[in-house]
C-alpha positions in Angstrom: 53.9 -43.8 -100.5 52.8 -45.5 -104.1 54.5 -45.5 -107.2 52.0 -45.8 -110.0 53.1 -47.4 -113.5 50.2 -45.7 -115.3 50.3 -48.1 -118.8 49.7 -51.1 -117.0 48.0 -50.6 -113.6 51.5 -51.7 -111.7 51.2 -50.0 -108.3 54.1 -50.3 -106.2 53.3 -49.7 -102.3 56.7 -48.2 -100.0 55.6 -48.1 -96.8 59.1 -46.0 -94.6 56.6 -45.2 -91.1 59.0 -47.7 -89.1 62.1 -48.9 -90.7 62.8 -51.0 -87.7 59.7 -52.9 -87.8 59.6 -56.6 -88.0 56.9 -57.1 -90.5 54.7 -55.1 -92.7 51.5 -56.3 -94.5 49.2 -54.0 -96.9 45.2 -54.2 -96.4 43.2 -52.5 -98.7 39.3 -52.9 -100.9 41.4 -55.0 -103.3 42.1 -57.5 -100.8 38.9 -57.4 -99.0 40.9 -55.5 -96.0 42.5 -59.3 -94.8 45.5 -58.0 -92.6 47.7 -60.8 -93.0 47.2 -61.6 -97.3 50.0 -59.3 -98.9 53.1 -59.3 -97.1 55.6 -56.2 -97.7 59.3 -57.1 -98.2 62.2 -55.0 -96.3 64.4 -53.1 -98.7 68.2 -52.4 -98.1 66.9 -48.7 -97.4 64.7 -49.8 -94.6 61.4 -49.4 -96.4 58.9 -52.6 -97.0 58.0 -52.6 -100.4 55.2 -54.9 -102.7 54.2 -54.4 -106.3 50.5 -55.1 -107.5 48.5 -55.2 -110.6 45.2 -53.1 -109.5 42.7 -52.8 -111.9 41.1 -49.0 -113.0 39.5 -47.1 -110.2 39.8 -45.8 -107.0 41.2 -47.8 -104.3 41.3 -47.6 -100.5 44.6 -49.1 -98.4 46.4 -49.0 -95.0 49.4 -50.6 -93.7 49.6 -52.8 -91.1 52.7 -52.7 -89.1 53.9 -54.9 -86.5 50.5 -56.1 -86.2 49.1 -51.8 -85.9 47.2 -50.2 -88.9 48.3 -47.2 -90.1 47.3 -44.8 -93.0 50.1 -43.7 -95.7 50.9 -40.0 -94.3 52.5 -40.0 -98.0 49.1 -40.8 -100.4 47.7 -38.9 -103.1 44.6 -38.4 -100.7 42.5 -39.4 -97.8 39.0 -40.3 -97.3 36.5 -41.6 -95.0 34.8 -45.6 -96.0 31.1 -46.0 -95.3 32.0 -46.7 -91.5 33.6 -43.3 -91.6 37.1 -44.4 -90.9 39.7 -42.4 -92.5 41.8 -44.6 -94.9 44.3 -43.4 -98.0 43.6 -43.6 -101.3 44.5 -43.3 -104.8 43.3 -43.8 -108.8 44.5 -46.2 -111.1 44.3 -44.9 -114.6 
């Protein structure tokens, strides 16, 4: 799941697919897809949770959980990169 500010291009990623994972890290075409660069922090409610500044466009992400990439079952959309894996997506105003 994202929450989108939309004045200011504040994204904020909730990932809630395993609250009893030990580590959660986001990978997406605004990080160049490194698996280990944006680490997601555990909330009280058991969700990990990280806030970014994305600029305009559309963007492509996944979640890595302990170590196992996942898509958000919760994002706007879906769509296939020019490998034709299936990754989730969204668009910054």
């Amino acid at each position: 799941m994202l929450l989108q500010t939309k004045t200011d291009g504040i994204v904020t990623f909730i990932c809630e697919l395993r609250p009893e994972a030990k580590e959660v890290y986001l990978a997406g075409d605004f990080n160049q897809w490194q698996p280990g660069e944006r680490r997601m922090l555990k909330a009280k409610d058991g969700s990990f949770r990280v806030k970014m500044k994305l600029p305009p466009g559309r963007h492509q992400y996944k979640f890595i959980v302990d170590g196992v990439w996942h898509n958000d079952p919760d994002a706007p959309s879906h769509e296939k990169n020019n490998s034709g894996i299936l990754n989730s997506a969204f668009v910054v105003e």
